[in-house]
N, C-alpha and C positions, 0 to 999 in steps of 0.2 A: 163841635164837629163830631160826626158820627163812627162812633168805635168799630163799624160793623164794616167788612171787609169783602171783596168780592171775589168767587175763586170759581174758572168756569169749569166746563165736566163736559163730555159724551155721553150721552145713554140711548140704547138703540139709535145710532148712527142720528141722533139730534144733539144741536147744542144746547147746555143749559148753562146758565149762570144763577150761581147760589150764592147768595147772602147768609155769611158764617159772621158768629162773635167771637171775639179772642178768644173763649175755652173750643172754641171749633163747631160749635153746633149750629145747625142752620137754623137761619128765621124764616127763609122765605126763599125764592129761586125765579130767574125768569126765564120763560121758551120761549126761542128768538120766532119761531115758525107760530107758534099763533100769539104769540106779543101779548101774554100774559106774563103779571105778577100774580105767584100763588104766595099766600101770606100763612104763615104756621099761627103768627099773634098781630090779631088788629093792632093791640098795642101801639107797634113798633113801625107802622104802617109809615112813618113821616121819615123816621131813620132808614128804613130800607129804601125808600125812594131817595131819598136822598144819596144814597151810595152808591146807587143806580145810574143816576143819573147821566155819566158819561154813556152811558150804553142805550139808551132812550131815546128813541127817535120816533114821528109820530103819535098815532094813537095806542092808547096801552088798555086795556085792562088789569084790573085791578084787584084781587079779592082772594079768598079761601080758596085752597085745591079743592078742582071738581070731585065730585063723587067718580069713585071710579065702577069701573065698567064688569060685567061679571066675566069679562074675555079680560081682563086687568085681574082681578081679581084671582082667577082661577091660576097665571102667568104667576101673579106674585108669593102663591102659594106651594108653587114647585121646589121640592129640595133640589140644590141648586146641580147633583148629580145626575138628576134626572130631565135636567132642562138642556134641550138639545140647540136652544138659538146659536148657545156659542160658538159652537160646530164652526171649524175654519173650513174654506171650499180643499177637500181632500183632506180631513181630517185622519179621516183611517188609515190613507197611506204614509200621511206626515209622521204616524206615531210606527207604523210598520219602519217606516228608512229610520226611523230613530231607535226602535227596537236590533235592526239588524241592517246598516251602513252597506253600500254597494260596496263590493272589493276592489281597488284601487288599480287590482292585472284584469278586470275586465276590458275585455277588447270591444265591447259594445258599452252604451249607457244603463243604467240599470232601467227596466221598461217602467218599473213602479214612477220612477221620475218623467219618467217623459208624461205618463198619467196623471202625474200630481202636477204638472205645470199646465197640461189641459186643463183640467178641473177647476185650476187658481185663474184661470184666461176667464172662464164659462161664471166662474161666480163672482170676479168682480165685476164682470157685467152686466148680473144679476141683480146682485146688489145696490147698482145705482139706479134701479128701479127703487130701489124704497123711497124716494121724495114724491112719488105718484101712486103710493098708497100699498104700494104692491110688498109683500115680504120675501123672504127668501131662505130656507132652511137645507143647509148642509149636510151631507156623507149622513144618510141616516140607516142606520143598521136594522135589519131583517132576516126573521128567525131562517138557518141554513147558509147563512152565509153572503147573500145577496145585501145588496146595498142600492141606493137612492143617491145618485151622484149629488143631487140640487130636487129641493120641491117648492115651485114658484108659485105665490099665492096674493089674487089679486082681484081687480073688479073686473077681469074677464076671463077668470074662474081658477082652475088649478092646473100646473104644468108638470109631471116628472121629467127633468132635463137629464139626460145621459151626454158626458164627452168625450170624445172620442180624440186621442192622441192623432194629426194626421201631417204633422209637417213637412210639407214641401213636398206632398206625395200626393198622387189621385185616390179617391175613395169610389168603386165600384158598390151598388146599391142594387140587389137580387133578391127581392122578399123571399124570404126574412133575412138572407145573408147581407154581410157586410162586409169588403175585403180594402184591406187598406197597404197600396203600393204592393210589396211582393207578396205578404202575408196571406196565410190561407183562409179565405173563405167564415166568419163565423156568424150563427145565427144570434146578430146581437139588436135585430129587431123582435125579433121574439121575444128576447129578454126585456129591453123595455116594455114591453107591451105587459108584460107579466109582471114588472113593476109597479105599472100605473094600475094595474086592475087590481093589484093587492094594497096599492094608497085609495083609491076608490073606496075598496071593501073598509077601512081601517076609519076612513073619514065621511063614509057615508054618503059620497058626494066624487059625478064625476072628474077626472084626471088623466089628461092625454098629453099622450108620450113626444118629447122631444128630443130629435136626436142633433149634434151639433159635432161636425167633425172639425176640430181646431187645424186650422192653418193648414187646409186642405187647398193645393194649386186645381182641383178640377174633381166636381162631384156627380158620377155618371151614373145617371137614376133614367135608365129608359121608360118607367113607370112608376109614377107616386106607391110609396108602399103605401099600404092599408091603413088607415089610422092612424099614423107617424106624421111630425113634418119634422124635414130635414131643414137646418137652418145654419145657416154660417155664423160666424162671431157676432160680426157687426148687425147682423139682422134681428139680433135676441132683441133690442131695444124696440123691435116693432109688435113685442106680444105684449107690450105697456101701452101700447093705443087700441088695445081691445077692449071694453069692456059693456057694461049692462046685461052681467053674465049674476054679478055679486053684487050686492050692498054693504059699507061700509061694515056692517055692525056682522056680516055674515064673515068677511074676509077676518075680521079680529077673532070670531069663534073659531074657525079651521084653523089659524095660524092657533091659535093656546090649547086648541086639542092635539093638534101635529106637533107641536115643540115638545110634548110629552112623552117621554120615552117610553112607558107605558103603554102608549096606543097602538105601537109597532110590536105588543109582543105577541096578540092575539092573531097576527098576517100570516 
């Protein structure tokens, strides 16, 4: 019977199951999504399948990890400081409320909160775009102070998403202004647009700006801004049936140049 033991994992939002030996080292691993076994030692090729085996269904292949890819490559070479995939949706504000706690006699919610719960709405529904190919990188920091809510990257090309807190409130839409329930008036079309033109500049490659007011009851836009689309929650899942924008191998280069904090210092 085969000593070698099966112990599964996440990596980038897939499942893997890897075949460890009692001192813990992998021999081999299999991804459910393209139903390979990658094998570290031919060797051992009859004991991994073998341990496998309840998780087997279907046809499998079989063989050596592929070669990887220079967009692999370049990803796996990042110190791990400077690798932005892990970015949670609202990173920057998560670590600001953790640096400095709303005060408990506030008679309002702290606004940073209601932002960071926009943000966490906008990128997990960004996110489950990645099983159709598409990626999605988080709170990415820009020299001045400015920030990259979400930059959505896919076979029908590249997004900068902005969210906009707007619960249970109407969102008035006056290019470039934006005013949301009683609040005054801000020019927050502008600012994505000056987002996207500075991921453009960084990535060499265009990037249009998406604005998405969360849990907005009524969004009154008597004229399409300029180069924006305004999109609600539920409709982000419609910019996953765009594509013939990108090819796979171009979507993996922008995502491992974009994940590089580096890229964004030159903006």
């Amino acid at each position: 019977m085969s000593a070698l033991r099966v112990v599964p994992a996440f990596r980038h939002g897939q499942e893997r199951l890897y075949v460890c030996r009692a001192d813990g080292r992998n021999v081999a691993w299999f991804d459910r999504d393209t139903a390979r076994v990658n094998l570290l030692s031919t060797d051992e090729e009859a004991d991994v399948l073998d341990a496998l085996a309840p998780f087997l269904t279907g046809n499998v292949t079989v063989g050596p990890p592929p070669v990887p890819t220079p967009a692999e490559l370049a990803r796996l070479a990042l110190h791990p400081d400077d690798d932005l995939a892990p970015n949670r949706p609202g990173e920057a504000l998560r670590v600001s409320l953790e640096r400095e706690p709303p005060s408990a006699r506030r008679l309002r919610s702290d606004p940073r909160s209601r932002a960071l719960a926009a943000e966490s709405a906008v990128g997990e529904a960004l996110d489950r775009l990645d099983g159709a190919g598409w990626h999605t990188l988080h709170s990415i920091g820009l020299p001045g102070g400015a920030r990259i809510h979400h930059l959505l990257i896919g076979p029908g090309g590249l997004f900068c998403v902005r969210a906009v807190p707007a619960r249970r409130q109407r969102v008035r839409v006056a290019d470039p202004m934006v005013a949301v329930g009683r609040d005054r008036p801000a020019p927050l079309l502008r600012e994505l647009r000056a987002d996207a033109a500075r991921a453009s500049f960084a990535l060499t490659a265009e990037v249009r700006p998406v604005l998405v007011p969360v849990g907005a009851v009524l969004v009154d836009a008597p004229e399409p801004p300029r180069e924006v689309r305004v999109l609600a929650e539920p409709e982000l899942s419609a910019l996953a049936r765009a594509g013939g924008v990108l090819k796979p191998a171009d979507v993996e280069a922008l995502h491992a140049l974009a994940r590089d904090r580096h890229t964004w210092h030159r903006v």
